[in-house]
C-alpha positions in Angstrom: 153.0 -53.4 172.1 151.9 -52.8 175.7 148.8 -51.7 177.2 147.8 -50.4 173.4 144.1 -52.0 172.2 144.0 -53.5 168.8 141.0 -54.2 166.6 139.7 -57.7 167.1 139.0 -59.7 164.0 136.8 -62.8 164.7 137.6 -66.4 163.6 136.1 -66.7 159.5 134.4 -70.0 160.6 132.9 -68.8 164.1 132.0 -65.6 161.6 130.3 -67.9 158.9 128.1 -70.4 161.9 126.3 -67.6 163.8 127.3 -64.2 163.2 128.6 -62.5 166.3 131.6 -60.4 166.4 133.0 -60.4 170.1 136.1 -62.4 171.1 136.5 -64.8 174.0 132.8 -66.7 172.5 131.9 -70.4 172.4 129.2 -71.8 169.9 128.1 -75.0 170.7 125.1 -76.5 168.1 123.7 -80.1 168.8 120.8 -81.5 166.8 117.9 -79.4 169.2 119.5 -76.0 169.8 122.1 -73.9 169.2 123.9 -71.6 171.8 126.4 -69.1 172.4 128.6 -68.2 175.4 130.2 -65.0 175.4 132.3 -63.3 177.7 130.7 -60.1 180.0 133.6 -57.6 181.2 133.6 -56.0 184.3 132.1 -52.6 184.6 135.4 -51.6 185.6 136.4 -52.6 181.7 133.1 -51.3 180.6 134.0 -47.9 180.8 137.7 -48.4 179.0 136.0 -50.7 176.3 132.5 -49.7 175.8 128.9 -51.6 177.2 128.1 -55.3 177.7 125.9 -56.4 174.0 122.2 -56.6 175.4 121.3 -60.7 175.4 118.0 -60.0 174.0 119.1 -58.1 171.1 121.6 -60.1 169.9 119.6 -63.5 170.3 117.1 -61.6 168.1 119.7 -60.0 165.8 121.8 -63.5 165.5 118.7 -65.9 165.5 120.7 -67.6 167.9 117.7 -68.4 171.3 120.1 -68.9 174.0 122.6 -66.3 174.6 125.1 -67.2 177.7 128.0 -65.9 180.1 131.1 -68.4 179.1 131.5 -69.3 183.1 128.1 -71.4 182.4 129.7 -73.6 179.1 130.8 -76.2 181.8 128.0 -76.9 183.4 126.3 -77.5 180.1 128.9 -79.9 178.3 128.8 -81.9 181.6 124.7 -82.0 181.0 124.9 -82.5 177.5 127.8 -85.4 177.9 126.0 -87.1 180.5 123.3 -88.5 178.7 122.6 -92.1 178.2 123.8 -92.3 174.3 128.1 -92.2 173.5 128.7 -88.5 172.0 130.6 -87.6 169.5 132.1 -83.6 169.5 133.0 -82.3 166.4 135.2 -79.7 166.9 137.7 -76.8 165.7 140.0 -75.8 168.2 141.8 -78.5 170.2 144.9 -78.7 167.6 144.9 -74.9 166.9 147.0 -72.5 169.4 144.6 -70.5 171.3 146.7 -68.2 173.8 143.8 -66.2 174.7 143.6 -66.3 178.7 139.5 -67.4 178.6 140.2 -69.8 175.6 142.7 -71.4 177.5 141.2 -71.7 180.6 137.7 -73.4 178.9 139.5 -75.1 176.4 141.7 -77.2 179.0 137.8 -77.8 180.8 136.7 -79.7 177.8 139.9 -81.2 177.2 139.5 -82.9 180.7 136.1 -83.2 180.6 135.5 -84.6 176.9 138.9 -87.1 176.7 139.0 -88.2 180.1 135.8 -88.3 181.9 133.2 -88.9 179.6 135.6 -90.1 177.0 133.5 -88.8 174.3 134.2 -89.6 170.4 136.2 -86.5 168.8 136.0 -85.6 165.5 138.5 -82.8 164.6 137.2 -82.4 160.8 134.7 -79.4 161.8 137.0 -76.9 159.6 136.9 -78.9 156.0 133.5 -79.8 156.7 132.7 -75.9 157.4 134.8 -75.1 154.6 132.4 -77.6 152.0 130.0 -74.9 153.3 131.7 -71.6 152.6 132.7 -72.1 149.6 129.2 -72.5 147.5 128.1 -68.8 148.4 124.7 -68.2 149.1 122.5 -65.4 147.2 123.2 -63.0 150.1 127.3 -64.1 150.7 127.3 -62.7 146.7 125.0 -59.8 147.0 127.9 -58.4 150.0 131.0 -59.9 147.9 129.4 -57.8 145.2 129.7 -54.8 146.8 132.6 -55.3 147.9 134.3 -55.8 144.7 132.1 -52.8 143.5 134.0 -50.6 146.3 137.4 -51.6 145.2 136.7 -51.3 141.5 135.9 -47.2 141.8 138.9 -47.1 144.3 140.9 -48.2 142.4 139.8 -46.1 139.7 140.4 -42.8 141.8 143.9 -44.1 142.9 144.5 -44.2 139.4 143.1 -40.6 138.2 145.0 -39.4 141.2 148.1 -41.3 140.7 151.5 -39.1 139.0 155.0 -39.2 138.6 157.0 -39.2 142.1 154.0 -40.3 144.0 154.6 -41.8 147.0 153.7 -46.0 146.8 152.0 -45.4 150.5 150.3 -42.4 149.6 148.3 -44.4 146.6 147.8 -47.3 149.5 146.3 -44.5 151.7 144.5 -43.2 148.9 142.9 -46.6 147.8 141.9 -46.9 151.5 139.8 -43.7 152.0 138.4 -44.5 149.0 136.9 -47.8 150.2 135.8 -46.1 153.3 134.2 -43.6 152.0 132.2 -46.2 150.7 131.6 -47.9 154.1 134.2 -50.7 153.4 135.8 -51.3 156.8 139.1 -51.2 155.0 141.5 -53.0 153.4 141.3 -57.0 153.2 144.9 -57.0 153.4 147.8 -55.3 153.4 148.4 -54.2 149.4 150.7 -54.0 147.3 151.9 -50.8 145.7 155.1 -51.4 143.4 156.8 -49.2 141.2 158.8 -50.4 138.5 161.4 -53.2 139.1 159.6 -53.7 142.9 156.5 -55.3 140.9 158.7 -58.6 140.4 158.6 -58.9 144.2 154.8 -60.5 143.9 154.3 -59.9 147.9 156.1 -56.9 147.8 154.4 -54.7 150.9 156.8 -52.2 151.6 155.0 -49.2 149.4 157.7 -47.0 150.9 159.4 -46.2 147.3 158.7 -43.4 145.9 157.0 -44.1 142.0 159.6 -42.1 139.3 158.5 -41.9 135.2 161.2 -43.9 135.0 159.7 -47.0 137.0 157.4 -46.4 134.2 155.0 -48.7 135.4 152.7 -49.2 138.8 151.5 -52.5 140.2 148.2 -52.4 142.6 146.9 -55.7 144.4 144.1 -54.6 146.8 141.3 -55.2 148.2 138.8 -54.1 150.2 136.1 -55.8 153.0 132.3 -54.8 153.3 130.7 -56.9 156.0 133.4 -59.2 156.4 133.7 -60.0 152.8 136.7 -59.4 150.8 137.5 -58.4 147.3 141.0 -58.8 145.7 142.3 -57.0 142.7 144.9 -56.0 140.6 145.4 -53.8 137.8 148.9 -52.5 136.4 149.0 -48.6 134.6 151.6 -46.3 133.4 152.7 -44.0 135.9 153.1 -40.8 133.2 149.6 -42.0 131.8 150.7 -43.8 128.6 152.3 -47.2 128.4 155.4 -47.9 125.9 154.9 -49.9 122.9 156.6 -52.9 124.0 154.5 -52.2 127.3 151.3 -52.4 125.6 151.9 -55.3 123.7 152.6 -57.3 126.5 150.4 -55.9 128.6 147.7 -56.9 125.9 149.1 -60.1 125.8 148.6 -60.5 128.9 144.9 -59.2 128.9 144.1 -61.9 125.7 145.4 -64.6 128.3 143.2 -63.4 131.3 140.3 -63.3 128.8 140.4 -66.6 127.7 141.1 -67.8 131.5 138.0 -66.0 132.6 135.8 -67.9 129.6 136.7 -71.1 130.7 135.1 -70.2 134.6 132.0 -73.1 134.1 130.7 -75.2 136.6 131.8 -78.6 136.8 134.4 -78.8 133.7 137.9 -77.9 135.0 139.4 -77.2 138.5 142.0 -74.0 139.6 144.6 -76.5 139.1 143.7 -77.3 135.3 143.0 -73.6 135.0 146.6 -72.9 135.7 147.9 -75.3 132.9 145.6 -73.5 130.3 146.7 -70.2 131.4 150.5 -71.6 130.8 149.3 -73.0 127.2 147.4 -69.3 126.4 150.7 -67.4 127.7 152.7 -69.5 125.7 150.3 -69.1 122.3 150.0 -65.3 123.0 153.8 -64.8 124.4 155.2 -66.2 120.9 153.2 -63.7 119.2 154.6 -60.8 120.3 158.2 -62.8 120.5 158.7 -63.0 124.3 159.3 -66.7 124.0 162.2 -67.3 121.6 161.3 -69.8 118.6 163.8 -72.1 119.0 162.6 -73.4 122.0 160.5 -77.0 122.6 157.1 -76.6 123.8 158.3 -78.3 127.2 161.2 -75.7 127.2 158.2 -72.6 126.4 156.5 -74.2 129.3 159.1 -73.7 131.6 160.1 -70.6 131.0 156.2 -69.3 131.4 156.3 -70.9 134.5 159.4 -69.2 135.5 157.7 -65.6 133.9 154.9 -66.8 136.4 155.5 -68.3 139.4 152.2 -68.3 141.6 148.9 -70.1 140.8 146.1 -69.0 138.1 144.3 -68.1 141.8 142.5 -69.1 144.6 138.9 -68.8 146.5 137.6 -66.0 147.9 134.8 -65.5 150.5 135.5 -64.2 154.1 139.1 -64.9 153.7 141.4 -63.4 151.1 142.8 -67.1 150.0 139.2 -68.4 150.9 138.5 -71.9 152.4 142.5 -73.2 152.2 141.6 -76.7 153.2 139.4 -76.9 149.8 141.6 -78.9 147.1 142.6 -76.8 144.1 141.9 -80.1 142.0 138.0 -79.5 143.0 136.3 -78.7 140.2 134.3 -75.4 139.7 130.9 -74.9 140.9 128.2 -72.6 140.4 128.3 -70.6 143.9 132.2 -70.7 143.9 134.0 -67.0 143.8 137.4 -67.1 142.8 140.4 -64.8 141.3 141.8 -65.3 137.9 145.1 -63.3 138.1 147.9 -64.2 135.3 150.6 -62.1 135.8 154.4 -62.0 134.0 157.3 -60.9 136.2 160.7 -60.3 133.9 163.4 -60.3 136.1 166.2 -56.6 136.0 168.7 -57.7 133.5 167.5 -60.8 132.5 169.0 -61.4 129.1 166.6 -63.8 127.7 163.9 -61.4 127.3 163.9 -58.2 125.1 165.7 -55.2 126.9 162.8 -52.9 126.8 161.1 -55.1 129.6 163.8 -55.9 131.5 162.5 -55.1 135.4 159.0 -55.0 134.5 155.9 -57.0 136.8 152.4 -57.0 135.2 149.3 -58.7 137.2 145.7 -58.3 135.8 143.1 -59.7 138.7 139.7 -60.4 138.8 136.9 -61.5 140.8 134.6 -64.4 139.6 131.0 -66.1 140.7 130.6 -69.4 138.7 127.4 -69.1 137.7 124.4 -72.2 137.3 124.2 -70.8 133.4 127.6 -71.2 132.6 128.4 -67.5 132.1 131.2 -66.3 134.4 129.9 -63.3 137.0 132.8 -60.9 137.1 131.7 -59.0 140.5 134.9 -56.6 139.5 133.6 -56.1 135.9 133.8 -51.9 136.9 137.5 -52.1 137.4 139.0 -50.6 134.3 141.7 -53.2 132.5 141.7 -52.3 129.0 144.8 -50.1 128.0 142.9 -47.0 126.2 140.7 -46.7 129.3 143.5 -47.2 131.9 145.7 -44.5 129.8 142.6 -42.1 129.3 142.3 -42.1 133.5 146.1 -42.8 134.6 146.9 -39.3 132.8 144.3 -36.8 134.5 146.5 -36.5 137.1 150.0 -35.4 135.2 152.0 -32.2 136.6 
């Protein structure tokens, strides 16, 4: 859209290294000192978009000594290049597509300056090697991903007091993110998901422009909220009229017993996300037989299947300053204590699908938490305050009723 300002979010990597939240920056560390260029406007764009950040206080705030305009990164990379030992840069943003005018004009500088005069070594691995970083938070990354998950967990519980039949999906989105702001959550991590009935087996359903009858029954939430650039990510399913269905509950419980045994098996150093998502197919199919949503005649390999057809996405992913946290990070790495991840099973049974029992048919369920492997062993649920179990969900989804 023209001429219309839009929140800037900075880079989760430039985040992570030093701090600072302006665009248009440059970091450069080398083994003695560590500085930032940033970009002073114009007081003509001083009074449209607010003060220049004082040098001194945010080399004192950051820890970061020597604070610098960008027009002066040049000069330096032609000091620092120009020494008598070959240099190698290590670097993040020659393969990436920066479109931002300053970016472009700098980044061309190097490229000339770095490849052809001094012919410099270039390393383009900074991301993973930032990324082995991230994802082993440290005692403070968990202390702010704990509040964050602790401001979507009571969100969530007031979306569901206040949700009732014919509700709006966007008004419960709205109302999940005042609730994190009231709470001094900057907002939402992402955009959620808010589906009623049959629209809960579209998993990245984001319309939330339905409204939510009693007879789509059921309500599927996946939010999430940041606190000082940290995310949470949950979801939790609830009747709409306040009490599930039998056949609703039983699944739904099945479901639970699955996520359960998921979240016990969270340890440092014994299995990876990926070996996580073949148990929760093996709990699913144990649990799924027992309240007959699998049909007996099948072979285990054919029981497999068809879980994996009930659900299609992964067991879950990291989390940190990213939603799906530190991407270039292998899901066959096993666990570590300082890892935070999601455990989210979830069933999806298609409108009219004639292999499951009728009573389900159009129904999406997704139970998602947040977990800190721990040193001991014992898995940290940081969104341990977010109700899950059905006599608490009904006892709060029905306050609301008209």
């Amino acid at each position: 859209m023209h001429d219309v300002p839009y929140k800037f979010h900075q880079s989760t990597n430039f985040q992570y290294l030093c701090g600072y939240q302006g665009s248009d920056s440059f970091l450069i560390l080398t083994k003695n000192e560590h500085l930032l260029f940033i970009t002073q406007k114009s007081s003509e764009f001083e009074i449209w978009e607010g003060p220049n950040p004082d040098k001194t206080t945010l080399s004192k705030n950051l820890g970061i000594e020597s604070i610098n305009d960008v027009s002066e990164m040049t000069q330096y990379m032609n000091k620092l290049l120009s020494g008598p030992c070959e240099s190698t840069v290590w670097c993040s943003f020659f393969d990436e597509d920066y479109t931002g005018k300053i970016h472009a004009k700098h980044i061309n500088g190097l490229h000339q300056l770095i490849n052809n005069e001094y012919r410099a070594r270039v390393d383009k691995r900074l991301d993973g090697l930032i990324q082995k970083l991230r994802v082993i938070k440290s005692a403070n990354e968990q202390k702010l991903m704990r509040k964050a998950c602790e401001i979507a967990s009571h969100a969530f519980i007031h979306t569901m007091e206040f949700s009732y039949p014919q509700v709006p999906e966007s008004v419960l989105e709205t109302n999940f993110e005042l609730e994190c702001k009231k709470r001094m959550s900057s907002g939402s991590a992402y955009i959620p998901v808010v589906a009623g009935g049959n629209r809960a087996c579209t998993i990245h359903y984001i319309d939330n422009n339905c409204m939510i009858s009693a007879k789509d029954s059921l309500v599927l939430m996946d939010a999430g909220c940041e606190y000082q650039n940290y995310c949470s990510d949950i979801s939790r399913t609830w009747p709409i009229i306040g009490k599930f269905t039998p056949a609703q509950k039983e699944l739904y419980e099945a479901l639970l017993e699955v996520q359960i045994r998921c979240i016990d098996l969270c340890k440092p150093s014994q299995l990876s996300l990926n070996e996580l998502l073949v148990r929760m197919y093996q709990f699913m199919i144990k649990y799924f037989e027992e309240i007959k949503l699998l049909p007996a005649h099948l072979t285990y390999q054919e029981k497999f299947q068809m879980v994996s057809k009930l659900c299609p996405h992964h067991i879950g992913h990291h989390l940190g300053l990213d939603v799906h946290d530190c991407h270039l990070i292998s899901r066959d790495e096993p666990l570590q204590p300082g890892m935070v991840i999601t455990i989210e099973p979830g069933v999806y049974i298609p409108l009219h699908d004639t292999e499951f029992p009728k009573e389900l048919s159009g129904y999406g369920m997704r139970i998602e938490d947040d977990i800190l492997i721990t040193q001991n062993g014992a898995p940290d649920i940081l969104t341990n305050q977010c109700p899950k179990k059905c006599d608490i969900i009904e006892s709060i989804s029905c306050k609301n009723q008209k």
